[in-house]
C-alpha positions as CSV (number, residue, x, y, z in Angstrom):
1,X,3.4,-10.0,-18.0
2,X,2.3,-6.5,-19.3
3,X,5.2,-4.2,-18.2
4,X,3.4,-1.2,-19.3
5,X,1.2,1.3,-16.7
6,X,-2.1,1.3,-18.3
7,X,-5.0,3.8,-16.8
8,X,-8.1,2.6,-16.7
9,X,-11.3,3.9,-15.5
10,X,-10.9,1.7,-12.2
11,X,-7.4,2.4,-11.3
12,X,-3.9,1.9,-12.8
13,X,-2.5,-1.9,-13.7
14,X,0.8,-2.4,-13.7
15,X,2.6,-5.8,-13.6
16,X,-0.7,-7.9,-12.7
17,X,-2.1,-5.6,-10.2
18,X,-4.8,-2.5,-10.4
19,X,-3.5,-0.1,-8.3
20,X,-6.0,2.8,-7.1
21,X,-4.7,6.3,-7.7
22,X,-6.2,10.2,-9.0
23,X,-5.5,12.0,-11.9
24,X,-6.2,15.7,-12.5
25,X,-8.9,17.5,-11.1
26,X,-10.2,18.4,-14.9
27,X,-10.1,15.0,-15.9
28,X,-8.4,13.4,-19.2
29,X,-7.8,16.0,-21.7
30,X,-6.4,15.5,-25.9
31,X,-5.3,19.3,-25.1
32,X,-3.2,19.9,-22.2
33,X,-2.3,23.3,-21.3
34,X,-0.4,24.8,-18.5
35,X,-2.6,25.0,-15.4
36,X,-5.7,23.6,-16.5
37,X,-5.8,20.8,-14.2
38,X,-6.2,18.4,-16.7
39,X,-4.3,14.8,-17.2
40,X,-2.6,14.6,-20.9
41,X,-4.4,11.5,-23.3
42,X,-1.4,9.6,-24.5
43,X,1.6,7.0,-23.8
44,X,3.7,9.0,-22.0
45,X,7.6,7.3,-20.4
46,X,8.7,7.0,-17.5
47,X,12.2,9.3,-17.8
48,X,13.5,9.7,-14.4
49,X,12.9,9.2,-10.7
50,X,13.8,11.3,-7.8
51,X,13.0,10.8,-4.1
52,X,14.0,12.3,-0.4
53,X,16.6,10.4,1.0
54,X,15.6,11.8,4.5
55,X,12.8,10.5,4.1
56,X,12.8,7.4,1.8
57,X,15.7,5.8,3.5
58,X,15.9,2.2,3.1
59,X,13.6,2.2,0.5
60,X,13.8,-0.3,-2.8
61,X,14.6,2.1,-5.3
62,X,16.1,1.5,-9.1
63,X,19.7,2.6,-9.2
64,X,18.8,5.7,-11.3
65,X,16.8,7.0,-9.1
66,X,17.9,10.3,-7.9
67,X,17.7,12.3,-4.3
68,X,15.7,15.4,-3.9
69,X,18.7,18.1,-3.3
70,X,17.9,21.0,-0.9
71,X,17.4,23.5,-3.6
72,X,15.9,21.6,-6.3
73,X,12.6,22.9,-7.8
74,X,10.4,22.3,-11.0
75,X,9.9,25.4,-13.4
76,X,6.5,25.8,-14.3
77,X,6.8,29.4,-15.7
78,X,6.0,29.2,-19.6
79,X,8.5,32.4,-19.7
80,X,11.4,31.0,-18.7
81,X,14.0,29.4,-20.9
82,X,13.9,26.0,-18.3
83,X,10.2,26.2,-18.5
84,X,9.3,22.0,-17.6
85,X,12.7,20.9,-16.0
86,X,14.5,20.8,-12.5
87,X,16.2,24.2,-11.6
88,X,17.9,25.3,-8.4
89,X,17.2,27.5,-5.8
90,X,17.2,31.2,-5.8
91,X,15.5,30.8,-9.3
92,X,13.3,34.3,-10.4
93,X,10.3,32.0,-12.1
94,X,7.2,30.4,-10.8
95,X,8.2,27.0,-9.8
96,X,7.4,24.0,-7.5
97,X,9.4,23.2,-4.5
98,X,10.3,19.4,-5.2
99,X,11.2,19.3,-1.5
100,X,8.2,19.9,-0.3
101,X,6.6,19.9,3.9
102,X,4.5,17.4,2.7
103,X,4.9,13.9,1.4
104,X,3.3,14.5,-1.9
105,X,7.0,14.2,-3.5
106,X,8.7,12.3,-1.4
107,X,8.6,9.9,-4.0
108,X,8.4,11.6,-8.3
109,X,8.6,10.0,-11.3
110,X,8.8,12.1,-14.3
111,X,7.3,11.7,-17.2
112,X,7.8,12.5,-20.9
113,X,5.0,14.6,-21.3
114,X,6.2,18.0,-22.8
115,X,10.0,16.9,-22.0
116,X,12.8,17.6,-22.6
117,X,11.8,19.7,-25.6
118,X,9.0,21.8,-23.8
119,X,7.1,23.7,-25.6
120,X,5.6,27.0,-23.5
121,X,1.8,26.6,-22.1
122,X,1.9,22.7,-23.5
123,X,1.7,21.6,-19.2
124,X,4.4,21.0,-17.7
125,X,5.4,18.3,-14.4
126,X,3.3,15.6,-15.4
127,X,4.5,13.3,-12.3
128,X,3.5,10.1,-10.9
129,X,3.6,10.4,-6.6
130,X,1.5,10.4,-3.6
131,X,-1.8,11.3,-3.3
132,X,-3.0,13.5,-0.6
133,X,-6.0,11.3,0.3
134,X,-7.6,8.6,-1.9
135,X,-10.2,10.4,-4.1
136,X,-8.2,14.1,-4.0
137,X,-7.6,14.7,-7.5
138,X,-4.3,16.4,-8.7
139,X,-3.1,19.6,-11.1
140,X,-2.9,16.8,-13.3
141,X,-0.4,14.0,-12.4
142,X,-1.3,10.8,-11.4
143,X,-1.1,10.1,-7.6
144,X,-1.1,6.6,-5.7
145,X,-1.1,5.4,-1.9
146,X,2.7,5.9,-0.8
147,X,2.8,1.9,-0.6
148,X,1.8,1.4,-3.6
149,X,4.1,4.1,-5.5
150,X,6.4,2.4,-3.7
151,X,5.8,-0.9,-5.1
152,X,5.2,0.8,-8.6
153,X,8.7,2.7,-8.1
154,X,11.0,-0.9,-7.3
155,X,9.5,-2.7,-10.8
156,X,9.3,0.1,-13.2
157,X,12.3,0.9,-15.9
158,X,13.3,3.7,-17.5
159,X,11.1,4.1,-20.8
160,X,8.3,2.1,-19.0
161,X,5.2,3.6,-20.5
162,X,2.7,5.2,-19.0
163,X,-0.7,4.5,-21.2
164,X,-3.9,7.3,-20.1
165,X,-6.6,6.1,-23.3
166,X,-10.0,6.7,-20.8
């Protein structure tokens, strides 16, 4: 069985299943740059997990998964030297709350994309985690059903690759 996530233009497969999900509101882009909305062309890997315990509890999780701390935010601010990684609170860039009111990341896997080694207005936070309703597209991650992120979440590895050709 194919471990990889492959994106195709009628949803995600993974493991034997097509999974429905959105991806950027600009589409698939070969140039990815910070804010445009776009999802990044590539194999991208699957290079960490982190989720709300509060909310998440009981769930089937891989060991390295990690929880969502109180403070915990992603920099998205191409000026700062942490530009593309988790930070914590006060932090004096633009970031994203990871602990967010709504469920949209609950649930985060990160990707390689532009990671570790970021490189400023490359894009950063390419995740994979809920949707806000089937069809809403994203800033450019890939969003599922929280079922079926959950289900995608319990099987995938570190590494697992993440393969966005259409």
């Amino acid at each position: 069985m194919n471990t990889d996530l492959r994106l195709t233009p009628t949803g995600l497969l993974f493991s034997g299943r097509r999974f429905a999900c959105t991806i950027g509101r600009a589409g698939i882009s070969a140039d990815k740059r910070e804010g445009d909305g776009a999802t990044p062309l590539g194999t991208h890997r699957i290079m960490g997990m982190y989720y709300r315990p509060d909310r998440l509890r009981g769930a089937a999780l891989p060991a390295w998964a990690q929880p969502i701390r109180l403070r915990d935010l992603w920099s998205d601010d191409m000026a700062d030297p942490a530009y593309n990684h988790l930070v914590r609170a006060p932090h004096g860039f633009s970031h994203e709350v990871m602990r967010r009111a709504d469920p949209l990341y609950d649930l985060v896997m990160i990707t390689d994309w532009n990671w570790p080694n970021a490189v400023p207005g490359k894009g950063s936070a390419i995740f994979l985690h809920s949707w806000r309703r089937p069809g809403y597209s994203t800033a450019g991650c890939v969003a599922f059903s929280r079922a079926d992120l959950l289900w995608i979440a319990a099987r995938v590895s570190l590494g697992t690759r993440l393969i966005i050709r259409c």
